[in-house]
mmCIF file as Biopython writes it, N, C-alpha, C and O atoms, coordinates in Angstrom:
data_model
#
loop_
_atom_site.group_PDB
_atom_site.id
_atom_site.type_symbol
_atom_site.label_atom_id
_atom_site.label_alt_id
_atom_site.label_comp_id
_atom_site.label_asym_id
_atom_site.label_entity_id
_atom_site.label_seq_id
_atom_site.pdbx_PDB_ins_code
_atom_site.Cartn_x
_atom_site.Cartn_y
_atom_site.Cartn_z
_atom_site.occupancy
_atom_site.B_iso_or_equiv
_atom_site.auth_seq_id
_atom_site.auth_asym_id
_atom_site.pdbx_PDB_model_num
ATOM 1   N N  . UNK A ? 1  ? 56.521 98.757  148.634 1.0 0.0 1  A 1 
ATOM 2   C CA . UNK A ? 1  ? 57.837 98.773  149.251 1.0 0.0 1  A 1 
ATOM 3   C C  . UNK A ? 1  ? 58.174 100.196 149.684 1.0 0.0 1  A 1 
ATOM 4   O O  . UNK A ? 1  ? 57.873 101.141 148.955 1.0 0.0 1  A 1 
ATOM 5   N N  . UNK A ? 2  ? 58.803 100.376 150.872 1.0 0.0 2  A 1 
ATOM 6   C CA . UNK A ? 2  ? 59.196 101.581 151.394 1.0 0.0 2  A 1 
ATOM 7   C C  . UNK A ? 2  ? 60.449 101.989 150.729 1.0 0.0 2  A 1 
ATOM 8   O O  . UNK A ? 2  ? 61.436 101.280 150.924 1.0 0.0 2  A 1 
ATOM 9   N N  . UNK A ? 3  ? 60.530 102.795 150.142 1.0 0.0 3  A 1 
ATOM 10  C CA . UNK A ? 3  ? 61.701 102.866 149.637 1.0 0.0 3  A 1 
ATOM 11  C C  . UNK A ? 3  ? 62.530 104.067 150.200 1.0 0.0 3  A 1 
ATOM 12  O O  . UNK A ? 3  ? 63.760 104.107 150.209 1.0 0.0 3  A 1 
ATOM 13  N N  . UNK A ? 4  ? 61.485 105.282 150.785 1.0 0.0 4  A 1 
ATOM 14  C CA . UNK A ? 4  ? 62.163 106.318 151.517 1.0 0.0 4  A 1 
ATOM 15  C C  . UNK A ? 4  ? 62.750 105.601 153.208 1.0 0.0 4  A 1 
ATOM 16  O O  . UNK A ? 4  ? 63.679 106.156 153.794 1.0 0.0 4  A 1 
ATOM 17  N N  . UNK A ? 5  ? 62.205 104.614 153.679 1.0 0.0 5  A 1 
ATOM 18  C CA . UNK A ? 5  ? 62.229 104.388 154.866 1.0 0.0 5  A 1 
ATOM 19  C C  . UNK A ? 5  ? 63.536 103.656 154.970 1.0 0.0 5  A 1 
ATOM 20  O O  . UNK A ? 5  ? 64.426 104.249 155.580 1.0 0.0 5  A 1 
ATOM 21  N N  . UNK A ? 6  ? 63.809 102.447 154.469 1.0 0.0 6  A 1 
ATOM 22  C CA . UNK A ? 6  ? 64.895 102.437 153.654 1.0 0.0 6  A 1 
ATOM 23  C C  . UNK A ? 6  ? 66.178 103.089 153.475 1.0 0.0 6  A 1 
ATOM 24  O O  . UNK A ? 6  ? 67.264 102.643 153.847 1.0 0.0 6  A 1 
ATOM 25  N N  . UNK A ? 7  ? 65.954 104.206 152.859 1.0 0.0 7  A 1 
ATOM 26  C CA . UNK A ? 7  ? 67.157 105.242 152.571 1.0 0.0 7  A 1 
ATOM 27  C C  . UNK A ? 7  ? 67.412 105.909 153.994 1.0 0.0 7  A 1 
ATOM 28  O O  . UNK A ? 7  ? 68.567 106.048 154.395 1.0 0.0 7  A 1 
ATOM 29  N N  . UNK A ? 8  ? 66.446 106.272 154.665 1.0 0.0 8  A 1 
ATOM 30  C CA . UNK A ? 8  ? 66.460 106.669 156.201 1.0 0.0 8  A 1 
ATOM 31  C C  . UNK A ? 8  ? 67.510 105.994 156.756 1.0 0.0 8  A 1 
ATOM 32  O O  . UNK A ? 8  ? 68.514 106.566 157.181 1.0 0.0 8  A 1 
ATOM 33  N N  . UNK A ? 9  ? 67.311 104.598 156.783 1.0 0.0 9  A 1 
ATOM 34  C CA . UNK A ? 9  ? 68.387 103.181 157.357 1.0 0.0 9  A 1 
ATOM 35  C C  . UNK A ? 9  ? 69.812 103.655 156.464 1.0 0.0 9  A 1 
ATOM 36  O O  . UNK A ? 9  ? 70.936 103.893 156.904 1.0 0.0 9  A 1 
ATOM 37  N N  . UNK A ? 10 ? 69.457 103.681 155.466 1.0 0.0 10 A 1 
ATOM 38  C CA . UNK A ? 10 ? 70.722 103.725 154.555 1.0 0.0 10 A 1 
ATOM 39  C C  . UNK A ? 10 ? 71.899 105.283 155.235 1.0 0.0 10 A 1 
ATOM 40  O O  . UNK A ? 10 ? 73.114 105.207 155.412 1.0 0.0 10 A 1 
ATOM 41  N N  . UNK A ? 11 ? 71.120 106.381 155.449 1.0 0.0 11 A 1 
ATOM 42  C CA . UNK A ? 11 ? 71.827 107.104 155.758 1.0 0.0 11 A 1 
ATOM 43  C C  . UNK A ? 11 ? 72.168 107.044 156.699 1.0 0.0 11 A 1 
ATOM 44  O O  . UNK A ? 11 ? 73.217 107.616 156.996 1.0 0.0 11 A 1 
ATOM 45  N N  . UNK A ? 12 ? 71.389 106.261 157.706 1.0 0.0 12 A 1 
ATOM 46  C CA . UNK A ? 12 ? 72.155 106.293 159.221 1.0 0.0 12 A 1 
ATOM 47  C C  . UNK A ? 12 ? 73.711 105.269 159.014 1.0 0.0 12 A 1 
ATOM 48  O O  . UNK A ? 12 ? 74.845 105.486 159.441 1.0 0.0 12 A 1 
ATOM 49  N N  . UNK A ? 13 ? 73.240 104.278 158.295 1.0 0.0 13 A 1 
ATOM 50  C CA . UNK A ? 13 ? 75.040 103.838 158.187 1.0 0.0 13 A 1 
ATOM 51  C C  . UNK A ? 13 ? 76.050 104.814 157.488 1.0 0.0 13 A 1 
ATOM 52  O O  . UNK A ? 13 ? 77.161 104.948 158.002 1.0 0.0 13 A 1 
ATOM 53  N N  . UNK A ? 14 ? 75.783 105.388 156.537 1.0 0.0 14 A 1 
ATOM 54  C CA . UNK A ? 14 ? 76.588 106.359 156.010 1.0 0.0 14 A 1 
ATOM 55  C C  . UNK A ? 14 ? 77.385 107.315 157.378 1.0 0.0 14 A 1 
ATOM 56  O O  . UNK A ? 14 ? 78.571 107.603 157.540 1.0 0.0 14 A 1 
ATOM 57  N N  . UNK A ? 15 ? 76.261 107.601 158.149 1.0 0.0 15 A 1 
ATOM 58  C CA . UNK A ? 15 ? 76.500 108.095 159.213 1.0 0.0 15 A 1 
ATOM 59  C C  . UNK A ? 15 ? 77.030 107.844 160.514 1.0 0.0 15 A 1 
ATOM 60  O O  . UNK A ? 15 ? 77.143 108.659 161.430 1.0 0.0 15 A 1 
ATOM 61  N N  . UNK A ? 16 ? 77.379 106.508 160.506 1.0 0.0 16 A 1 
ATOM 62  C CA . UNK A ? 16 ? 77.970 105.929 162.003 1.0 0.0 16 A 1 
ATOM 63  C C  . UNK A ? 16 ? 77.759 104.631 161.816 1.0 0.0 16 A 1 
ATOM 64  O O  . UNK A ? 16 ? 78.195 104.101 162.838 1.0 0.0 16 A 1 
ATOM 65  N N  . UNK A ? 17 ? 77.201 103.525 160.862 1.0 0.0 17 A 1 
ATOM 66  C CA . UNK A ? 17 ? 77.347 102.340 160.354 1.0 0.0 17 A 1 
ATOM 67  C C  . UNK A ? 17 ? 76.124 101.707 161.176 1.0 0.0 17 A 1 
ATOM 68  O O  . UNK A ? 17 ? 75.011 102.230 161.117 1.0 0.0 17 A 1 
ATOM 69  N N  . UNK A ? 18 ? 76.404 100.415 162.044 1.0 0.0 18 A 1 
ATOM 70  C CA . UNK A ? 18 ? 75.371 99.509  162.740 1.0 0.0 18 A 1 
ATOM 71  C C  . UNK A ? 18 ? 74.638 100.210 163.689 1.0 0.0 18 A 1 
ATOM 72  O O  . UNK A ? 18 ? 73.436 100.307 163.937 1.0 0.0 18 A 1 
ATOM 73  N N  . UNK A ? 19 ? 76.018 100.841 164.328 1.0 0.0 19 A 1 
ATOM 74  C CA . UNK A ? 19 ? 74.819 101.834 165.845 1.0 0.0 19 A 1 
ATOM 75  C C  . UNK A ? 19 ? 74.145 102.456 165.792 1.0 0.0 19 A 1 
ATOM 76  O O  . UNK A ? 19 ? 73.161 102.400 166.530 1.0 0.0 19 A 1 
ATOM 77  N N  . UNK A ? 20 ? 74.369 103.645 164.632 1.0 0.0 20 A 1 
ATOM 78  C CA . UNK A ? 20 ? 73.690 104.322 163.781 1.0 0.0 20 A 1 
ATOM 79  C C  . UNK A ? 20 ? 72.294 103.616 163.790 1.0 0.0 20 A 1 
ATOM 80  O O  . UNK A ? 20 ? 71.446 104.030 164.580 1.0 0.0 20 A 1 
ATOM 81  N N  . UNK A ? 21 ? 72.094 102.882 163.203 1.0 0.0 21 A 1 
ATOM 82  C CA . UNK A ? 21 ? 71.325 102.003 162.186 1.0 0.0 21 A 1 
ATOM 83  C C  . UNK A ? 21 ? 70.715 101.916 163.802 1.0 0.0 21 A 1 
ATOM 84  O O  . UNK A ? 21 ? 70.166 102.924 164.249 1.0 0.0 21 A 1 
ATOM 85  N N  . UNK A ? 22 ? 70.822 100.757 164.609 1.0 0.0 22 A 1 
ATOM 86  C CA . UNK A ? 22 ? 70.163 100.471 165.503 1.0 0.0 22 A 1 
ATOM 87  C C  . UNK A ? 22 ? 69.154 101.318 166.403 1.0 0.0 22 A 1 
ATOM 88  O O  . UNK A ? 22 ? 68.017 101.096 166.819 1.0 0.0 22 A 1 
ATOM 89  N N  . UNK A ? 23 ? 70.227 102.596 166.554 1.0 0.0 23 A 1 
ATOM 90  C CA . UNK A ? 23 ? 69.393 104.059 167.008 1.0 0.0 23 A 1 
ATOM 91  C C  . UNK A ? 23 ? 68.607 104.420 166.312 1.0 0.0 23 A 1 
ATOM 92  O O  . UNK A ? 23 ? 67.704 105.080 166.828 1.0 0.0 23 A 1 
ATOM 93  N N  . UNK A ? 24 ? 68.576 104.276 165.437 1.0 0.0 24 A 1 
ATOM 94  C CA . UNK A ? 24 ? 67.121 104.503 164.688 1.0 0.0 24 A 1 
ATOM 95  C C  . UNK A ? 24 ? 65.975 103.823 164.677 1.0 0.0 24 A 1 
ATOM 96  O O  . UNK A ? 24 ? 64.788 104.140 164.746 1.0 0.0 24 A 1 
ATOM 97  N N  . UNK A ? 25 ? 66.845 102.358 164.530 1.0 0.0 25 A 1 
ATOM 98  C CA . UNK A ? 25 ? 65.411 101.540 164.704 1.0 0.0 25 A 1 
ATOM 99  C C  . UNK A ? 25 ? 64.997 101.496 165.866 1.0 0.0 25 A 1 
ATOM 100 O O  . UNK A ? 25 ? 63.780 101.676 165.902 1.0 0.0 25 A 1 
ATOM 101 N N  . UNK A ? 26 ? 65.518 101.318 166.977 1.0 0.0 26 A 1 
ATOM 102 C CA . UNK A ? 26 ? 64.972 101.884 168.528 1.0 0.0 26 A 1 
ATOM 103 C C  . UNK A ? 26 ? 64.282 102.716 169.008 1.0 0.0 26 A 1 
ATOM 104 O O  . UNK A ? 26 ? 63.659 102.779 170.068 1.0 0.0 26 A 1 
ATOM 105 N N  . UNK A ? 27 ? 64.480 103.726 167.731 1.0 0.0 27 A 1 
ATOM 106 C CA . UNK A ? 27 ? 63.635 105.467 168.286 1.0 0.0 27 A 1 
ATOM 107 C C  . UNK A ? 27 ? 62.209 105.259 167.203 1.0 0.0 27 A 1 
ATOM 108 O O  . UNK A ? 27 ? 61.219 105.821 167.672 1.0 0.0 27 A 1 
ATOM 109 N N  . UNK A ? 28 ? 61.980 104.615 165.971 1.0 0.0 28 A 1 
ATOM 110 C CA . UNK A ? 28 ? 61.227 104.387 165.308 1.0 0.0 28 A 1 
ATOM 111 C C  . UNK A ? 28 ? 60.163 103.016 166.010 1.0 0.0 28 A 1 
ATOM 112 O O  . UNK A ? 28 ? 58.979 102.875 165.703 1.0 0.0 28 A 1 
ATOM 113 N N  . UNK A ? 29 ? 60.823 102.231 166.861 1.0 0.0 29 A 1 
ATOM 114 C CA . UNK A ? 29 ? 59.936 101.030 166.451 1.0 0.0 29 A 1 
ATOM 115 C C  . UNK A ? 29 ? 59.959 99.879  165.569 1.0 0.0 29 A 1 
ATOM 116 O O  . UNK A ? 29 ? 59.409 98.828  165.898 1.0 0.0 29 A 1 
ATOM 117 N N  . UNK A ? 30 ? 60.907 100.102 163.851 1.0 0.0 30 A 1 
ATOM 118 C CA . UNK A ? 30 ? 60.600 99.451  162.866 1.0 0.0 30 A 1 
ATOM 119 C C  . UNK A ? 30 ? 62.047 99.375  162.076 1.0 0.0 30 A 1 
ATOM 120 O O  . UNK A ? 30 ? 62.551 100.237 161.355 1.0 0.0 30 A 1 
ATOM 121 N N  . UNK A ? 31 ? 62.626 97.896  162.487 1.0 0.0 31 A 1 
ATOM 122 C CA . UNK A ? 31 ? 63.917 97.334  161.775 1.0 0.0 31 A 1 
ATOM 123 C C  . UNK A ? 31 ? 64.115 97.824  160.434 1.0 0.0 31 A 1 
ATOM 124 O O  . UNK A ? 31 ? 63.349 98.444  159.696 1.0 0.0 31 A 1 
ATOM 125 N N  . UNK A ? 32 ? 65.160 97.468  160.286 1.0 0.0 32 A 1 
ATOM 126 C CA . UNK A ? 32 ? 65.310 97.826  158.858 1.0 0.0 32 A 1 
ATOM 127 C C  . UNK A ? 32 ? 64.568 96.689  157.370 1.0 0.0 32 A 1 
ATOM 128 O O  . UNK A ? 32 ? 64.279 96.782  156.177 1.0 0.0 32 A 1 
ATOM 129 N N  . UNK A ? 33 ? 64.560 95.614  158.579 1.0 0.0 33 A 1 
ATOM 130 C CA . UNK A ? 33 ? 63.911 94.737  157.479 1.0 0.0 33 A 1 
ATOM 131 C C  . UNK A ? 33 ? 62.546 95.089  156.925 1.0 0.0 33 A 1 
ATOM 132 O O  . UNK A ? 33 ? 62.160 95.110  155.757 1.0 0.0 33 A 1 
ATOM 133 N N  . UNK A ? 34 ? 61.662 95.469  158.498 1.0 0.0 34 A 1 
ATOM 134 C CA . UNK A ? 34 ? 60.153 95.660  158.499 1.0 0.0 34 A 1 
ATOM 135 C C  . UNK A ? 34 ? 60.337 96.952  157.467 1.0 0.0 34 A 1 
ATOM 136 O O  . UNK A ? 34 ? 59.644 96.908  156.452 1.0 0.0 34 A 1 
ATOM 137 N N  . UNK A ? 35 ? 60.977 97.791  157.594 1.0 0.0 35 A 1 
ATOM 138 C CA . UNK A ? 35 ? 60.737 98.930  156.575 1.0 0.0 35 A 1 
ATOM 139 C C  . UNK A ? 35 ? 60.783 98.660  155.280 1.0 0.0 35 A 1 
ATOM 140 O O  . UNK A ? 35 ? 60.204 99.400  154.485 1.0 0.0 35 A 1 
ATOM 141 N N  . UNK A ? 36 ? 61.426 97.640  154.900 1.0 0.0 36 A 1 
ATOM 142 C CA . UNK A ? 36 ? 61.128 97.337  153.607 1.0 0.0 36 A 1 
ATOM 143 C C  . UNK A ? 36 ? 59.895 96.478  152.924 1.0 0.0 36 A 1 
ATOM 144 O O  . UNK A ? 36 ? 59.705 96.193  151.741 1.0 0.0 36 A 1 
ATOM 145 N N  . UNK A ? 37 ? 59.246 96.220  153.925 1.0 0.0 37 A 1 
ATOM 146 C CA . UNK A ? 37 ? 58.074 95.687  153.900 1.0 0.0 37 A 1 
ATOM 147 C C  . UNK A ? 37 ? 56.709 96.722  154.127 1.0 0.0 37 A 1 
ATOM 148 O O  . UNK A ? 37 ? 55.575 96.408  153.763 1.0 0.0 37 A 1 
ATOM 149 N N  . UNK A ? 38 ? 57.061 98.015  154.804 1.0 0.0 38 A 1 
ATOM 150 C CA . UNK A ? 38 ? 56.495 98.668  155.596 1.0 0.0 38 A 1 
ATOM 151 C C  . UNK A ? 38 ? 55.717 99.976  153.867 1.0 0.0 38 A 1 
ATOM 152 O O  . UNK A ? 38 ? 56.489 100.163 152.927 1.0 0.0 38 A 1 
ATOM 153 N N  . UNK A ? 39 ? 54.637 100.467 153.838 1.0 0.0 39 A 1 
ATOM 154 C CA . UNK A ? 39 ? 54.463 101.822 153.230 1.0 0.0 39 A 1 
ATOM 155 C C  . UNK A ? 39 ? 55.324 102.987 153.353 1.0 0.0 39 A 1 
ATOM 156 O O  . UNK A ? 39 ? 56.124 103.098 154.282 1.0 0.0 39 A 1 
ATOM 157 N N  . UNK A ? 40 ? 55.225 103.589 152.722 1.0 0.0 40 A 1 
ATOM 158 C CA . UNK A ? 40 ? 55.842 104.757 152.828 1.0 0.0 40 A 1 
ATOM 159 C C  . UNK A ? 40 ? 54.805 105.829 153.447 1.0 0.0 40 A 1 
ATOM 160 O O  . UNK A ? 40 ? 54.639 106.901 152.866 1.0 0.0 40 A 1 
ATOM 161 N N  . UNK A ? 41 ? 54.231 105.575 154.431 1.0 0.0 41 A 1 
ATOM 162 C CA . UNK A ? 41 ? 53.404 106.720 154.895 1.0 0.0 41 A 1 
ATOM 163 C C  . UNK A ? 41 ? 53.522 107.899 155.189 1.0 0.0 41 A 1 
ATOM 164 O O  . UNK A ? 41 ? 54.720 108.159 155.305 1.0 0.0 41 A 1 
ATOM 165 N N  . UNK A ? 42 ? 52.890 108.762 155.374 1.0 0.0 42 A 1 
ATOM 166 C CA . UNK A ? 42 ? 53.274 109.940 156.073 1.0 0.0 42 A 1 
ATOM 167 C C  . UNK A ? 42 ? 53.653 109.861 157.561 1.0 0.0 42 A 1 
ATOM 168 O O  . UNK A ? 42 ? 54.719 110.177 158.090 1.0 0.0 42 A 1 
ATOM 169 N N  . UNK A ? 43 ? 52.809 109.488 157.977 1.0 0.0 43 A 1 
ATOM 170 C CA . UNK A ? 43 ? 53.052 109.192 159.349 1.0 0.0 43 A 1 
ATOM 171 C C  . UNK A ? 43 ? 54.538 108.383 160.094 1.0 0.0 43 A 1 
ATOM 172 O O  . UNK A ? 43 ? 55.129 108.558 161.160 1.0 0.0 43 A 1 
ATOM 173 N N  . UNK A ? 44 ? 54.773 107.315 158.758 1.0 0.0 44 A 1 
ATOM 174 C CA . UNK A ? 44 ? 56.238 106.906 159.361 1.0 0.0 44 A 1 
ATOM 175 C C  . UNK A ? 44 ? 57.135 107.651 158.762 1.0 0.0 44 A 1 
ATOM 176 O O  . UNK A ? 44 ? 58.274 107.508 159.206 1.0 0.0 44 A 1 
ATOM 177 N N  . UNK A ? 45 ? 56.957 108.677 157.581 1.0 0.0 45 A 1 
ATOM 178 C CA . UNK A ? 45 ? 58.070 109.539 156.848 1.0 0.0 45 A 1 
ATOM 179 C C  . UNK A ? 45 ? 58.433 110.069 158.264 1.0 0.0 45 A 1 
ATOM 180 O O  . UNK A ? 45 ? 59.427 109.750 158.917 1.0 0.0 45 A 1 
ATOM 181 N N  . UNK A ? 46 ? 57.483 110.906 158.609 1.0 0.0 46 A 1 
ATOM 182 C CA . UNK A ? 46 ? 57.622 111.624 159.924 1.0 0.0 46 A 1 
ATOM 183 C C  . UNK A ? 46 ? 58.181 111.329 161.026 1.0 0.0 46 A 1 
ATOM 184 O O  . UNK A ? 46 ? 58.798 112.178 161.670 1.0 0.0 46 A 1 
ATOM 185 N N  . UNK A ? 47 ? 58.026 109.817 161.498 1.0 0.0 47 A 1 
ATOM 186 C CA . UNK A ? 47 ? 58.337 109.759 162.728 1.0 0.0 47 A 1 
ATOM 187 C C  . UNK A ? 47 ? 60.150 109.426 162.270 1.0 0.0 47 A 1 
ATOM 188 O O  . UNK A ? 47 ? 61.051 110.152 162.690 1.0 0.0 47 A 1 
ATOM 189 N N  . UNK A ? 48 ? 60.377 108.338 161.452 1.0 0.0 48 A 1 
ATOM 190 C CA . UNK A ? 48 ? 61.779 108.643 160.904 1.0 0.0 48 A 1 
ATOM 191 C C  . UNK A ? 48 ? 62.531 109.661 160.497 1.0 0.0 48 A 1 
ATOM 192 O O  . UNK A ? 48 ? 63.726 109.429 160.314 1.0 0.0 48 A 1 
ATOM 193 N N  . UNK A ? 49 ? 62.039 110.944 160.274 1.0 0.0 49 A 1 
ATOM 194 C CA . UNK A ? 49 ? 62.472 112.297 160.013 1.0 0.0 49 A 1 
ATOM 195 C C  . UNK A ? 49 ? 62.827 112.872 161.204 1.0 0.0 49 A 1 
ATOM 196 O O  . UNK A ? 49 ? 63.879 113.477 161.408 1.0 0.0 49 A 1 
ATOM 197 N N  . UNK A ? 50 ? 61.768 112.642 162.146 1.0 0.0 50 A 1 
ATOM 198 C CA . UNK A ? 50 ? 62.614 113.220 164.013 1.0 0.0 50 A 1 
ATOM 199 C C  . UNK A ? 50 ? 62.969 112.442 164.319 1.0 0.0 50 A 1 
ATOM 200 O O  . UNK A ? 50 ? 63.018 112.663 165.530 1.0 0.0 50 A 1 
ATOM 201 N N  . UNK A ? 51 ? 63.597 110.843 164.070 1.0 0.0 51 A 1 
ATOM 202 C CA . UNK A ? 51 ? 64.534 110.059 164.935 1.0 0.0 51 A 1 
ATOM 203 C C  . UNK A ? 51 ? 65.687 110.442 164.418 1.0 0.0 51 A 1 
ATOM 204 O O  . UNK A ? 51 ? 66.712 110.561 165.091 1.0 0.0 51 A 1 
ATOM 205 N N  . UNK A ? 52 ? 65.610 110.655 163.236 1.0 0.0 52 A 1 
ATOM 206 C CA . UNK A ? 52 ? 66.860 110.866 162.180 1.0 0.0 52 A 1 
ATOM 207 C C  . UNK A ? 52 ? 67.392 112.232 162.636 1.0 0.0 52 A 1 
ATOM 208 O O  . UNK A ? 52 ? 68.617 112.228 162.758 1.0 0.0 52 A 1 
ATOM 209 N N  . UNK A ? 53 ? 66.851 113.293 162.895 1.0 0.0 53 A 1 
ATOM 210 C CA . UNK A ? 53 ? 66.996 114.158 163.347 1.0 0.0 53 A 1 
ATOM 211 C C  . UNK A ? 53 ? 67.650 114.562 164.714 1.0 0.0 53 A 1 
ATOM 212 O O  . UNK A ? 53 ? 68.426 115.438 165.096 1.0 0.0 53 A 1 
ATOM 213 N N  . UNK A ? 54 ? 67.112 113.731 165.151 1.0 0.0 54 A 1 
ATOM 214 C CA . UNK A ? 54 ? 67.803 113.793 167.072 1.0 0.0 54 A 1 
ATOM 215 C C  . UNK A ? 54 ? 68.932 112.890 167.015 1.0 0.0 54 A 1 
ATOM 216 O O  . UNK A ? 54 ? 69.786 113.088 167.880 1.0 0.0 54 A 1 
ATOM 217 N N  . UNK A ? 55 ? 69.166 111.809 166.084 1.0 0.0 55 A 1 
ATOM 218 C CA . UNK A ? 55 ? 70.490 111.173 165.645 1.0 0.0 55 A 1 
ATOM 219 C C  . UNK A ? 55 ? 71.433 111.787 165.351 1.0 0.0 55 A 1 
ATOM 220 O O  . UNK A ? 55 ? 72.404 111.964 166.086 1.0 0.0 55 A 1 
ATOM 221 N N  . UNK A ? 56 ? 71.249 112.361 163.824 1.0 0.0 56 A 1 
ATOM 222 C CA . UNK A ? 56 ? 72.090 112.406 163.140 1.0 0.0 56 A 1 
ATOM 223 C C  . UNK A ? 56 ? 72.416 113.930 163.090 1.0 0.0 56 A 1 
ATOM 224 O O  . UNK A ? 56 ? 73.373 114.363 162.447 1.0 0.0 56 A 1 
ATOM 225 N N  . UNK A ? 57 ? 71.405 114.865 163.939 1.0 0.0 57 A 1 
ATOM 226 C CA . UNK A ? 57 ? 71.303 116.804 164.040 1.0 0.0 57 A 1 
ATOM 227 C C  . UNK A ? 57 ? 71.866 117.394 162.317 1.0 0.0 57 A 1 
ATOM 228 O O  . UNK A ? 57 ? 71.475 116.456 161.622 1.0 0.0 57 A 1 
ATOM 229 N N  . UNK A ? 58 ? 72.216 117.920 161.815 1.0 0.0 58 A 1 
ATOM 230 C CA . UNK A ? 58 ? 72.170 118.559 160.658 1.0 0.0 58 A 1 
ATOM 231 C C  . UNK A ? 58 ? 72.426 118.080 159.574 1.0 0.0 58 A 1 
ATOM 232 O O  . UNK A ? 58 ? 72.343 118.637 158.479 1.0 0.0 58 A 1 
ATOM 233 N N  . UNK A ? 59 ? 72.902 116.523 159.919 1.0 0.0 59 A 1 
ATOM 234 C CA . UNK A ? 59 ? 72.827 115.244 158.893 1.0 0.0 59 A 1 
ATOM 235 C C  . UNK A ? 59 ? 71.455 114.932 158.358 1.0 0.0 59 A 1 
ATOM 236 O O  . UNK A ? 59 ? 71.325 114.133 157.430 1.0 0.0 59 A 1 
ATOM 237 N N  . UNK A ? 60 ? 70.466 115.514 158.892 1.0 0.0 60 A 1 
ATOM 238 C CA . UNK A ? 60 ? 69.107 114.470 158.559 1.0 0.0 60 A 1 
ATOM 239 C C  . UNK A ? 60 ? 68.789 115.630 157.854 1.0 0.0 60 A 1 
ATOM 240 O O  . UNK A ? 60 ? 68.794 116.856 157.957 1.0 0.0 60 A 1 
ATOM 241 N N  . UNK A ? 61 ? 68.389 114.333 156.769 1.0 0.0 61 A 1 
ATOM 242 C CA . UNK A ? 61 ? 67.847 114.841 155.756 1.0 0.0 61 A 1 
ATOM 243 C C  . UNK A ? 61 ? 65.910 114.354 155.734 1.0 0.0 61 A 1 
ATOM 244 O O  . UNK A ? 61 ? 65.431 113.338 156.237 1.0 0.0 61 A 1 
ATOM 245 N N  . UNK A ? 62 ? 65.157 115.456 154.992 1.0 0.0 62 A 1 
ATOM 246 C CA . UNK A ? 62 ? 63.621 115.014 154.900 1.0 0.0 62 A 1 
ATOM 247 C C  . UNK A ? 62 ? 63.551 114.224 153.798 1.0 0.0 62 A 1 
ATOM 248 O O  . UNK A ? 62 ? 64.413 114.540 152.978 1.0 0.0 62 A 1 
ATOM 249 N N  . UNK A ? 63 ? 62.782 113.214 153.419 1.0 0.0 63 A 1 
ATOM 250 C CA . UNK A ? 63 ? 63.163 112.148 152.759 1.0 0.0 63 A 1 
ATOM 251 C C  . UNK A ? 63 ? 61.959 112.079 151.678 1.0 0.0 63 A 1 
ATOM 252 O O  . UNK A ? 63 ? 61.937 111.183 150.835 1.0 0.0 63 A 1 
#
């Protein structure tokens, strides 16, 4: 279970709620559901770390 990928989702609502949330999964590729199904790879830490980033600018956190 992804559990950082996840919290990624989690902070984008903290941060602006559904749209939030959606912009992320749009810039990633991978719903919030699939992430909980999904590894915690490096490769998707990463790519959720610069969507989160170009989202959320000094909100994003590395996970």
């Amino acid at each position: 279970m992804a559990e950082k990928l996840v919290k990624y989702f989690e902070l984008a609502g903290q941060h602006g709620g559904l749209p939030v949330k959606m912009r992320l999964a749009m810039k990633t590729a991978v719903s919030a559901q699939q992430a909980a199904q999904l590894p915690d790879s490096p490769e998707l830490l990463e790519r959720f770390y610069q969507a989160s980033r170009e989202i959320l600018g000094a909100n994003a956190k590395r996970l």
